[in-house]
C-alpha positions as protocol buffer text, in pm:
chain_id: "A"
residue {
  index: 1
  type: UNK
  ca { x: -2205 y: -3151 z: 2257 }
}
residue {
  index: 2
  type: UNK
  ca { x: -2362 y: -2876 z: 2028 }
}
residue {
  index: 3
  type: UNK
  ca { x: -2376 y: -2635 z: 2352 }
}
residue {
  index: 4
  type: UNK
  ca { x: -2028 y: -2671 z: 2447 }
}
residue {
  index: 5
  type: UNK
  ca { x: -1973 y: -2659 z: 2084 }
}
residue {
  index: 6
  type: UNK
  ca { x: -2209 y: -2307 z: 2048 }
}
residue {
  index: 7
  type: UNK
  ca { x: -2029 y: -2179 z: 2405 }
}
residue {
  index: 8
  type: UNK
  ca { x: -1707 y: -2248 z: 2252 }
}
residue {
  index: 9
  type: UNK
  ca { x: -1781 y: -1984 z: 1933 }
}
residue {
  index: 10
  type: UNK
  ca { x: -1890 y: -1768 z: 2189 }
}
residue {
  index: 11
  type: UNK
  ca { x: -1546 y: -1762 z: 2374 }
}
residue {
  index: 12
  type: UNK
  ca { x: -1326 y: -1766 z: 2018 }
}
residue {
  index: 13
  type: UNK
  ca { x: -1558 y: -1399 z: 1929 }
}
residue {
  index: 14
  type: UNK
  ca { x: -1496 y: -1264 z: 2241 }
}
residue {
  index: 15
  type: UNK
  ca { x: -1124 y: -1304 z: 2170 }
}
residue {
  index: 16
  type: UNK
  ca { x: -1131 y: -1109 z: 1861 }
}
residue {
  index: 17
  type: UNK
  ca { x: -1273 y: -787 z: 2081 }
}
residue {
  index: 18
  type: UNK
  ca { x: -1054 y: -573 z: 1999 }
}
residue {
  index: 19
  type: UNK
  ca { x: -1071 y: -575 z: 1609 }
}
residue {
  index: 20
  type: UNK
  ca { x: -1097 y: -203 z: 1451 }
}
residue {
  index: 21
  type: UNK
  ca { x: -1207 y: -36 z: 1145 }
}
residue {
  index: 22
  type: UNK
  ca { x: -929 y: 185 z: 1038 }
}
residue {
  index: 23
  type: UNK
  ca { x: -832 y: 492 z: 780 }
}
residue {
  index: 24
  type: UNK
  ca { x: -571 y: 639 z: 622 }
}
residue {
  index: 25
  type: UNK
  ca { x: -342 y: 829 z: 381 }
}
residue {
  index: 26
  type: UNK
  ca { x: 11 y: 814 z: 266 }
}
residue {
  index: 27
  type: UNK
  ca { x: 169 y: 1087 z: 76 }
}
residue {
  index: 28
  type: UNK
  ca { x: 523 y: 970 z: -151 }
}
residue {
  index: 29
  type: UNK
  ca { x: 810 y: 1215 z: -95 }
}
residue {
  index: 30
  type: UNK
  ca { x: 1022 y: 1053 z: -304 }
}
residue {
  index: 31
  type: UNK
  ca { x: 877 y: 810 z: -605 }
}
residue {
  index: 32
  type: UNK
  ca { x: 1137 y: 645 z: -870 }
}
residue {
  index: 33
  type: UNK
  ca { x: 970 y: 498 z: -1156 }
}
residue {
  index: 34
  type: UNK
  ca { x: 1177 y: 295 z: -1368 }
}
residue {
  index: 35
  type: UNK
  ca { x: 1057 y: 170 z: -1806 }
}
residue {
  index: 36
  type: UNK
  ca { x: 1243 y: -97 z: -1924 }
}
residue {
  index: 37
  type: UNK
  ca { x: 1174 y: -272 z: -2252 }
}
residue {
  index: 38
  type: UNK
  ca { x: 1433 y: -482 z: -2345 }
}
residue {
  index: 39
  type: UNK
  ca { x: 1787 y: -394 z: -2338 }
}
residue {
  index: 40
  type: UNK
  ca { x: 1632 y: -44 z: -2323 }
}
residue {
  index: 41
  type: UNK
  ca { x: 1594 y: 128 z: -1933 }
}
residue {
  index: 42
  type: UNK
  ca { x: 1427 y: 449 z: -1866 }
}
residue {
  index: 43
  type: UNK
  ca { x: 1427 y: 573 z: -1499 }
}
residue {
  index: 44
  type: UNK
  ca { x: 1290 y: 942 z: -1371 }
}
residue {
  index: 45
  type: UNK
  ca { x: 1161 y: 1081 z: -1009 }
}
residue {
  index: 46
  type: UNK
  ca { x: 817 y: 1143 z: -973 }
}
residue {
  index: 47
  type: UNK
  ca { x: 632 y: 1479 z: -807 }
}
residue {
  index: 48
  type: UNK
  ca { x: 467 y: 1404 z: -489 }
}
residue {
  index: 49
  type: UNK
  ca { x: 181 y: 1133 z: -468 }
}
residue {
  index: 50
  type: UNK
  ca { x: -94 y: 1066 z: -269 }
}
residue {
  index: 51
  type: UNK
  ca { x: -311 y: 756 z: -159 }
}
residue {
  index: 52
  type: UNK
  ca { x: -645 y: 678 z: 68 }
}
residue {
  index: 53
  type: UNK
  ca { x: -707 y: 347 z: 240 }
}
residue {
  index: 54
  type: UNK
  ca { x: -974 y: 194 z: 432 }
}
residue {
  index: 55
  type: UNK
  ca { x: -914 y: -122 z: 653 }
}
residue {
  index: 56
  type: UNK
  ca { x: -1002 y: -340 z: 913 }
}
residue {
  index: 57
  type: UNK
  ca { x: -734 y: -461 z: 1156 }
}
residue {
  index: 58
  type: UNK
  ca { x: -786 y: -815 z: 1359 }
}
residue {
  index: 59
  type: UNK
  ca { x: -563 y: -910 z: 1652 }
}
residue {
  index: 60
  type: UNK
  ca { x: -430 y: -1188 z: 1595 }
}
residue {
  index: 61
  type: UNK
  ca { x: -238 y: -1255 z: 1915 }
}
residue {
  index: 62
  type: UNK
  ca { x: -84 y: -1064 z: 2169 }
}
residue {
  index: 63
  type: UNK
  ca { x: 120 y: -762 z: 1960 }
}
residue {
  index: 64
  type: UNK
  ca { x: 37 y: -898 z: 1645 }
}
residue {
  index: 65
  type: UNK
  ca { x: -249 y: -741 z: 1420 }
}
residue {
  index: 66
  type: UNK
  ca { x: -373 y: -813 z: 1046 }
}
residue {
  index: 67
  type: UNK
  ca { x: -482 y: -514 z: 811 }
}
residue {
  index: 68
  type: UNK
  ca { x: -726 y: -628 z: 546 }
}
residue {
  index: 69
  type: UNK
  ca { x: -726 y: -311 z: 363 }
}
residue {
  index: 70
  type: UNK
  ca { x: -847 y: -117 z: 24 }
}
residue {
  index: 71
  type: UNK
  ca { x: -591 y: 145 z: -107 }
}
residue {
  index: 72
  type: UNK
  ca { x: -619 y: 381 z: -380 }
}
residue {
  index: 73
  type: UNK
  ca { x: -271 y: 585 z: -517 }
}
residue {
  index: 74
  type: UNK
  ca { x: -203 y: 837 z: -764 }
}
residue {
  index: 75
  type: UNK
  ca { x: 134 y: 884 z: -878 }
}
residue {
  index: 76
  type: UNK
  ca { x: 297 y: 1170 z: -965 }
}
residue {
  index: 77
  type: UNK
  ca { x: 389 y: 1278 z: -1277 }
}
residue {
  index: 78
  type: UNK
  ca { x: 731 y: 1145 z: -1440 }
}
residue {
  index: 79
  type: UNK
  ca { x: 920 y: 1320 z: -1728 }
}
residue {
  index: 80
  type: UNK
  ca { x: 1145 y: 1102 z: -1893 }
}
residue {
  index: 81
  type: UNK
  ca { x: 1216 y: 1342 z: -2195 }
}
residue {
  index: 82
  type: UNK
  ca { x: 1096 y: 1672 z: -2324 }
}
residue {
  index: 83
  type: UNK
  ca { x: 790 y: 1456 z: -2488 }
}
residue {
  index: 84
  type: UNK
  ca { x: 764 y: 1222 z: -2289 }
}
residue {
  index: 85
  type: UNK
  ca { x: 558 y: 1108 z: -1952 }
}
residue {
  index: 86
  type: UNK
  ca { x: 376 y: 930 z: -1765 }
}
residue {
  index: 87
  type: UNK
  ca { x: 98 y: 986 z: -1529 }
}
residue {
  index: 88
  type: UNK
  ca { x: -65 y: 666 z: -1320 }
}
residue {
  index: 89
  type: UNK
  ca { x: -264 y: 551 z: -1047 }
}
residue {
  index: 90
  type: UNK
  ca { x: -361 y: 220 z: -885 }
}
residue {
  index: 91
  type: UNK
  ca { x: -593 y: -17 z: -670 }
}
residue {
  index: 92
  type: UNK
  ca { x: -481 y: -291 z: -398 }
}
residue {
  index: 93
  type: UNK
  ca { x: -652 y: -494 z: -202 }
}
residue {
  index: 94
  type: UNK
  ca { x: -332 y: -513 z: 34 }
}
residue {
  index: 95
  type: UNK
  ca { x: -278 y: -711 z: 348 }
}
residue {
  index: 96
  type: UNK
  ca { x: -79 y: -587 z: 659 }
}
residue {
  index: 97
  type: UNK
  ca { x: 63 y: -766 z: 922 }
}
residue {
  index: 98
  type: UNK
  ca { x: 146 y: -550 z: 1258 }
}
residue {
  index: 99
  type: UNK
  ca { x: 375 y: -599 z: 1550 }
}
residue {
  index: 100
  type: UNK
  ca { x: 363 y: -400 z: 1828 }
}
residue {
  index: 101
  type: UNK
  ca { x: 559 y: -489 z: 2151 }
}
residue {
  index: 102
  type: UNK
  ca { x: 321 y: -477 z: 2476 }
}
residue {
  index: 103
  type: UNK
  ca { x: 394 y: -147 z: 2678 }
}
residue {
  index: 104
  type: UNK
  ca { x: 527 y: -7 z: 2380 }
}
residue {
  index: 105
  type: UNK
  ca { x: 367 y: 229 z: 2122 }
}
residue {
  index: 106
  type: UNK
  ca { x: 602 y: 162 z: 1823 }
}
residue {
  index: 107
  type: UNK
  ca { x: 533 y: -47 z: 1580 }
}
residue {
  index: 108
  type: UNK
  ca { x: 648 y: -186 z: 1235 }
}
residue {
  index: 109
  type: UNK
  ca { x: 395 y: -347 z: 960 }
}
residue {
  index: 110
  type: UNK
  ca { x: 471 y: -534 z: 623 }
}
residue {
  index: 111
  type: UNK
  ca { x: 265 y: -441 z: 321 }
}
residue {
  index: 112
  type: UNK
  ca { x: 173 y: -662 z: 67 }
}
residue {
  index: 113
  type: UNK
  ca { x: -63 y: -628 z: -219 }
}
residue {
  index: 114
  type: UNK
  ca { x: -229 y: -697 z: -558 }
}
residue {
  index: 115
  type: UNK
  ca { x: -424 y: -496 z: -768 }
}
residue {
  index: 116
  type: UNK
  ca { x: -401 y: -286 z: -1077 }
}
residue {
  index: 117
  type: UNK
  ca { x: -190 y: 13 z: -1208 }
}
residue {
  index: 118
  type: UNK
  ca { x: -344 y: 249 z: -1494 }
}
residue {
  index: 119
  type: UNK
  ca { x: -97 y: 421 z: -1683 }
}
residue {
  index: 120
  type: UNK
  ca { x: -158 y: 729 z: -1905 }
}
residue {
  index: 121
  type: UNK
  ca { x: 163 y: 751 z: -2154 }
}
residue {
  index: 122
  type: UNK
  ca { x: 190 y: 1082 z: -2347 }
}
residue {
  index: 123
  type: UNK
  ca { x: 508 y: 1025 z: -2589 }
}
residue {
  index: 124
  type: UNK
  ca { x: 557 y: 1296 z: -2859 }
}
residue {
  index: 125
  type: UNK
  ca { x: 180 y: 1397 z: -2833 }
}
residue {
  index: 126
  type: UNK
  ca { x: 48 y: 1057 z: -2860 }
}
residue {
  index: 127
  type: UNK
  ca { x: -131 y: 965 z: -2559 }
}
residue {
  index: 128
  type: UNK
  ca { x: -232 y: 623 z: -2468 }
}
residue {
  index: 129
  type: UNK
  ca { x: -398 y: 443 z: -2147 }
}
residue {
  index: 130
  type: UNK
  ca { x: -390 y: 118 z: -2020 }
}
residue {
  index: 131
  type: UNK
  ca { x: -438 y: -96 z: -1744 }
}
residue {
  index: 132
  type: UNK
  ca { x: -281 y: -424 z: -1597 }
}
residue {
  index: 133
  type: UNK
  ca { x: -206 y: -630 z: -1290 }
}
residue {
  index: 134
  type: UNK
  ca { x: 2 y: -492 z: -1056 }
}
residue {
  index: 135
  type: UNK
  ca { x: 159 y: -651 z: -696 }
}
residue {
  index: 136
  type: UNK
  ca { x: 333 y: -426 z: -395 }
}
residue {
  index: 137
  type: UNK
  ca { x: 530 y: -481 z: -110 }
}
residue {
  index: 138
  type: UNK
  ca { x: 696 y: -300 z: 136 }
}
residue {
  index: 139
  type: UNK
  ca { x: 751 y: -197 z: 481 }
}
residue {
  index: 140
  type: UNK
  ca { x: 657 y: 78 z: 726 }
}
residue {
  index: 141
  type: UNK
  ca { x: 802 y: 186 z: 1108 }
}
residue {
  index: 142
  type: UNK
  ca { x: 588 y: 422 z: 1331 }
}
residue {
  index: 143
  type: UNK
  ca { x: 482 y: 555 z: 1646 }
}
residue {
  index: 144
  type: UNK
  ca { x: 129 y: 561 z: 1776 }
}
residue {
  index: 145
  type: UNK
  ca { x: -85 y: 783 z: 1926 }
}
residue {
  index: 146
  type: UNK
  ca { x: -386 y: 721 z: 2122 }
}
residue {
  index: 147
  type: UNK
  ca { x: -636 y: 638 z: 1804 }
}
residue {
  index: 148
  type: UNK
  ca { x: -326 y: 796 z: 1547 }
}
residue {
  index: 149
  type: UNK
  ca { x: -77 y: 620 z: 1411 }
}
residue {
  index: 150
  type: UNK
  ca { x: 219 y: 814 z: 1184 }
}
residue {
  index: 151
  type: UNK
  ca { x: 510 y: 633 z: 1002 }
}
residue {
  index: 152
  type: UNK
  ca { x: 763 y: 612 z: 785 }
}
residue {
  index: 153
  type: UNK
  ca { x: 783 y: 340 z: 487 }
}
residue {
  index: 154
  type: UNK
  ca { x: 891 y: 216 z: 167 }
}
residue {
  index: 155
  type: UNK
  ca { x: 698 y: 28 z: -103 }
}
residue {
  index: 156
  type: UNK
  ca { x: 816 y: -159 z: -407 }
}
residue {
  index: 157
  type: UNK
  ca { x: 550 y: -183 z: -705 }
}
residue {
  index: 158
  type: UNK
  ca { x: 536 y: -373 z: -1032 }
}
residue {
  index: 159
  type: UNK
  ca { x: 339 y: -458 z: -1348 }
}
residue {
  index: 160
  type: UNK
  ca { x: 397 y: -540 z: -1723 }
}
residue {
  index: 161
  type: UNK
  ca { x: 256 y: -361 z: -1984 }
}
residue {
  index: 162
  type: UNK
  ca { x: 292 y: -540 z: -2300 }
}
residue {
  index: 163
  type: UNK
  ca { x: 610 y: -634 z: -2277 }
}
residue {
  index: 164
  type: UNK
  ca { x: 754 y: -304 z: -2075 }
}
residue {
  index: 165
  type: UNK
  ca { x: 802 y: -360 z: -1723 }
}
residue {
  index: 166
  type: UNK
  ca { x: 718 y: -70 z: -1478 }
}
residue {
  index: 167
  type: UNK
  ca { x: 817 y: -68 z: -1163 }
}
residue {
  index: 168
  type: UNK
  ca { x: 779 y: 203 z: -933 }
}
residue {
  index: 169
  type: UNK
  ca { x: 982 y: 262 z: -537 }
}
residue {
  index: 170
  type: UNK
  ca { x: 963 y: 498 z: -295 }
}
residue {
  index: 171
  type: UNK
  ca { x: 970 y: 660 z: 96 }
}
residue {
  index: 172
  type: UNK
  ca { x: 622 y: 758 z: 188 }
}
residue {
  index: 173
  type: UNK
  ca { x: 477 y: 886 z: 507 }
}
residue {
  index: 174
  type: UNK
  ca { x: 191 y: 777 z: 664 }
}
residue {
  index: 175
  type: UNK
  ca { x: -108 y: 851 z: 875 }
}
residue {
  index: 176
  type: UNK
  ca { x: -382 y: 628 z: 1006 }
}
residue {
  index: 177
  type: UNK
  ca { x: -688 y: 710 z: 1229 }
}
residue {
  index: 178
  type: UNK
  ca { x: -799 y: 352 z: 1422 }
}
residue {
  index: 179
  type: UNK
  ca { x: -1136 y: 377 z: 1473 }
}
């Protein structure tokens, strides 16, 4: 029984063949970050950001894959006033589920994370830092290229910070190099 059992474990790895390491970056063309304390709602565009990730992707079954992945951002700066901004950046530990029809190279993926945002406040010369608990989710549709992948998405982001909920959306492209 333990060598069928051992032969078995054998088979199941052999399965999982065609798991990758993979890397990326996504750059934000468009980034709405939105302050709202109370009654009181502050909302501003942000420049252009930028994030890394690393990941490994496991097939799950046929045209399905899971992204384990590591993502750093940095937002761009908002102005809200003539005083007043905000400058940020985060970590998730994010997973990805991807579907990819067979005989197809397009693909669409879900993003969904948790992690933390730091958020560097300067109001009226004041300056102040902080950092708190932060989830993401979002989508992304792309084509794929041999060992490249490139895409279009959207992400959704949210923390509190005491008491003032941030919440940040956006389009973003992507690239990713499957190793």
């Amino acid at each position: 029984m333990k060598k069928l059992f051992v032969a078995l474990l054998l088979f199941s790895c052999h399965s999982f063949a065609d798991n990758y390491f993979y890397a990326g970056t996504n750059l934000s063309v468009y980034d709405d970050t939105e302050l709202k304390y109370n009654d009181l709602k502050v909302d501003e565009n942000n420049a252009f950001g930028l994030s890394g990730f690393v990941g490994y992707g496991l097939e799950i079954s046929t045209g399905m894959e899971l992204g384990l992945e590591v993502e750093y951002q940095h937002f761009g700066k908002a102005d809200f006033a003539q005083d007043v901004s905000m400058d940020g950046e985060a970590y998730y530990f994010n997973l990805r589920p991807k579907w990819v029809e067979p005989g197809n190279n397009l693909y669409s993926a879900l993003i969904l994370g948790v992690g933390g945002i730091k958020a560097q406040t300067d109001i009226y010369g004041v300056s102040r830092s902080q950092t708190e608990l932060a989830y993401q989710a979002g989508f992304e549709l792309g084509y794929m290229f041999d060992q490249l992948d490139v895409g279009i998405g959207y992400r959704y982001q949210t923390g509190d910070f005491n008491d003032v909920d941030l919440s940040i959306q956006g389009v973003l492209l992507t690239a990713r190099y499957n190793f």
